[in-house]
One Martini backbone bead per residue (centre of mass of N, CA, C, O) as a GRO file, in nm:
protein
  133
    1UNK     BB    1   0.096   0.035   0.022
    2UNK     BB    2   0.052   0.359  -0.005
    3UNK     BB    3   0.020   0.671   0.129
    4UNK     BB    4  -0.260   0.736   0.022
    5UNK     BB    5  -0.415   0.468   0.084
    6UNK     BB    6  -0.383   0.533   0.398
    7UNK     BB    7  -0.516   0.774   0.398
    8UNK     BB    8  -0.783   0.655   0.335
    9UNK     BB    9  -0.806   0.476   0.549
   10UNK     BB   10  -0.780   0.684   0.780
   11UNK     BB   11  -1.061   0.798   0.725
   12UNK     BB   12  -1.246   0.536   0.686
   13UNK     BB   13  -1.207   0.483   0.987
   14UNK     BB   14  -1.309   0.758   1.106
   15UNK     BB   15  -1.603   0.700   0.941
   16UNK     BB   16  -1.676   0.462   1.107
   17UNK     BB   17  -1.658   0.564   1.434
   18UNK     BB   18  -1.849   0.764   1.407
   19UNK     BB   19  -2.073   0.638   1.337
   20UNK     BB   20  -2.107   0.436   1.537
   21UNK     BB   21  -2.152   0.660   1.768
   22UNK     BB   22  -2.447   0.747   1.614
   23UNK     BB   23  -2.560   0.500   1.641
   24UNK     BB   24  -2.562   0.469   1.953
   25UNK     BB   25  -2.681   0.768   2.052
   26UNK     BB   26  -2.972   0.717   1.885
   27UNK     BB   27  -3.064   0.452   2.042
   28UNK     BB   28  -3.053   0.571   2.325
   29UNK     BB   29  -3.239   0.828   2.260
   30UNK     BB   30  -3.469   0.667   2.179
   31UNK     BB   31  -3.498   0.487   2.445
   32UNK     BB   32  -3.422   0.768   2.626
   33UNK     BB   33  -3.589   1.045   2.704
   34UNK     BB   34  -3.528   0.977   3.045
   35UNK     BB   35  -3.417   0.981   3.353
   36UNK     BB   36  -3.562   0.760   3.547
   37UNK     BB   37  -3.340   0.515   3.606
   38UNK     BB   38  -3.073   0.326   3.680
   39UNK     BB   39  -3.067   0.221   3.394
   40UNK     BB   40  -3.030   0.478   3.243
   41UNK     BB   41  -2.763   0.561   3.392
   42UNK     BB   42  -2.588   0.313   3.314
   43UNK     BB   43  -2.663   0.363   2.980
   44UNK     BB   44  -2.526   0.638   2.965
   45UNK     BB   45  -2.239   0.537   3.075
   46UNK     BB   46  -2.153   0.359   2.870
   47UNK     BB   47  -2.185   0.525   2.648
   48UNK     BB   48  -1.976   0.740   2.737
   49UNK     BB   49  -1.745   0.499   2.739
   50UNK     BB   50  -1.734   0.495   2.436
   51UNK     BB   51  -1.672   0.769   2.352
   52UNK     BB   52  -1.398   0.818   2.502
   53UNK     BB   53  -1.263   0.579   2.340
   54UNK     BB   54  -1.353   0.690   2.040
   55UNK     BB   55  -1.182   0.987   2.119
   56UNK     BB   56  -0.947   0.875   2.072
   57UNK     BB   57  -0.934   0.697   1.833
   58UNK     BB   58  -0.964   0.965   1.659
   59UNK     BB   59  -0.700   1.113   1.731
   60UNK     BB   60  -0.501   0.888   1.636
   61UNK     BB   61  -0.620   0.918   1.336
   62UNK     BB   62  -0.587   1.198   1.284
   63UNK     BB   63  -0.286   1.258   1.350
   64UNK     BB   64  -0.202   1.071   1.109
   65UNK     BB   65  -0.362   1.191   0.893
   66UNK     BB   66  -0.183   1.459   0.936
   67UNK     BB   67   0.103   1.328   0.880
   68UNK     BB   68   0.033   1.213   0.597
   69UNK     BB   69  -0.016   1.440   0.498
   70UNK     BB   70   0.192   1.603   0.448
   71UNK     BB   71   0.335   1.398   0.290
   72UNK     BB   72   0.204   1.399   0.046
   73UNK     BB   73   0.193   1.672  -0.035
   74UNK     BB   74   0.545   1.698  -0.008
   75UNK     BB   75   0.550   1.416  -0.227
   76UNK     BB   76   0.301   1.436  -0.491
   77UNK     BB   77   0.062   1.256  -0.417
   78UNK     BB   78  -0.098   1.468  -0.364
   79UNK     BB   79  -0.339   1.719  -0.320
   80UNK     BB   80  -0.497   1.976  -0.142
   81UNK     BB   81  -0.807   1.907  -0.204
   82UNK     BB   82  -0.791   1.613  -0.068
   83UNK     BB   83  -0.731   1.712   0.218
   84UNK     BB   84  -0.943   1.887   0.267
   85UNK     BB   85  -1.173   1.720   0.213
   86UNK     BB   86  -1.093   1.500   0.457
   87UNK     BB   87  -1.109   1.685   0.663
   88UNK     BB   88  -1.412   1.792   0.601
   89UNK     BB   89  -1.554   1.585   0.629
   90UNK     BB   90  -1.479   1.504   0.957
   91UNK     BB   91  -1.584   1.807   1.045
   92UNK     BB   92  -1.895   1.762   0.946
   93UNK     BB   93  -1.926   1.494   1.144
   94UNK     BB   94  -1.876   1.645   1.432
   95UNK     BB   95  -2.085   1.839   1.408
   96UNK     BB   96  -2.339   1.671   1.337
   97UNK     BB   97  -2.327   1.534   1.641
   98UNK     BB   98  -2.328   1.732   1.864
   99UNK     BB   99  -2.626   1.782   1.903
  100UNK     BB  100  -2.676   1.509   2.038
  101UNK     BB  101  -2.448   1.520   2.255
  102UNK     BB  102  -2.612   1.748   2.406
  103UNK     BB  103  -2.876   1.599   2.424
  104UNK     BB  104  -2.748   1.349   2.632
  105UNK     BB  105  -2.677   1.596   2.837
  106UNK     BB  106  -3.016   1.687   2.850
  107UNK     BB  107  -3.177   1.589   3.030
  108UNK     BB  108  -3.416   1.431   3.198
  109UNK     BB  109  -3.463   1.399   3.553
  110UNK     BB  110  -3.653   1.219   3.770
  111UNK     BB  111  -3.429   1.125   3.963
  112UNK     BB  112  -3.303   1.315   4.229
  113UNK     BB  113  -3.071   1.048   4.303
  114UNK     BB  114  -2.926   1.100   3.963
  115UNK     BB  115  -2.845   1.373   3.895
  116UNK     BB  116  -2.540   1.382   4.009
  117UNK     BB  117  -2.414   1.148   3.848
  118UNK     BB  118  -2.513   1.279   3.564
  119UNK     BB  119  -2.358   1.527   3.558
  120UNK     BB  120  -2.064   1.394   3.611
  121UNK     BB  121  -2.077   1.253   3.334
  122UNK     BB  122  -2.118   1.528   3.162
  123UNK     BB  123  -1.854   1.639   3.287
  124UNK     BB  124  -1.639   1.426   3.194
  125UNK     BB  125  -1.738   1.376   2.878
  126UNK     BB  126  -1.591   1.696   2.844
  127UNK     BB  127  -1.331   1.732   3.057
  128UNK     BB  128  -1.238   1.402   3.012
  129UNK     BB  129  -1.080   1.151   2.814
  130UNK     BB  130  -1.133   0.978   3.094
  131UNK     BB  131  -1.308   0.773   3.270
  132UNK     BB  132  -1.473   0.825   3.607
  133UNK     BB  133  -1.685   0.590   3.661
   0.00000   0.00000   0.00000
């Protein structure tokens, strides 16, 4: 495989990792419109540590991304407008997660002895690369 094949690999399966991701809290969020019971905050902590597991191999995807496209750049294997539009393409997947994944983050907790462990799992989800629940 030469580098730009794997550049291509290298988003391919970053677009696959967020899919998996897409399709997971579209189901959460499906089944769960709101933290009413222990397994419903039990089933978000789990979401929670996929997401942030899957945010880690995102992270060591793209920069590998962006180091192998500047390798293709600089030795004249792909053009420009191909790594950006492969850039752009995962910038606008990642936007369009954003609106769910903050909808997962607001939800209505009706039993008020869930709610603070509900607040400390998302905000370790926004604020530590690492799940501590």
């Amino acid at each position: 495989m030469n580098a730009v094949s794997w550049f291509f690999l290298i988003f391919a399966l970053a677009l696959v990792n967020w899919g998996l991701g897409m399709i997971g809290l579209r189901s959460f969020l499906a089944g769960t419109p709101a933290i009413a019971t222990p397994l419903d905050l039990e089933n978000f902590a789990g979401l929670v540590r996929r997401h942030m597991v899957q945010a880690i191999l995102q992270a060591v995807l793209l920069v590998s991304g962006m180091i192998l496209g500047i390798y293709v750049l600089a030795s004249g294997q792909a053009g420009l407008f191909l790594v950006l539009a492969l850039n752009g393409l995962i910038l606008a997947a990642g936007l369009l997660g954003k609106p769910l994944e903050e909808k997962a983050r607001s939800l209505n907790v009706l039993d008020p002895l869930l709610e603070e462990r509900y607040r400390a799992i998302s905000l370790s989800w926004v604020k530590k690369p690492f799940p501590d629940f």
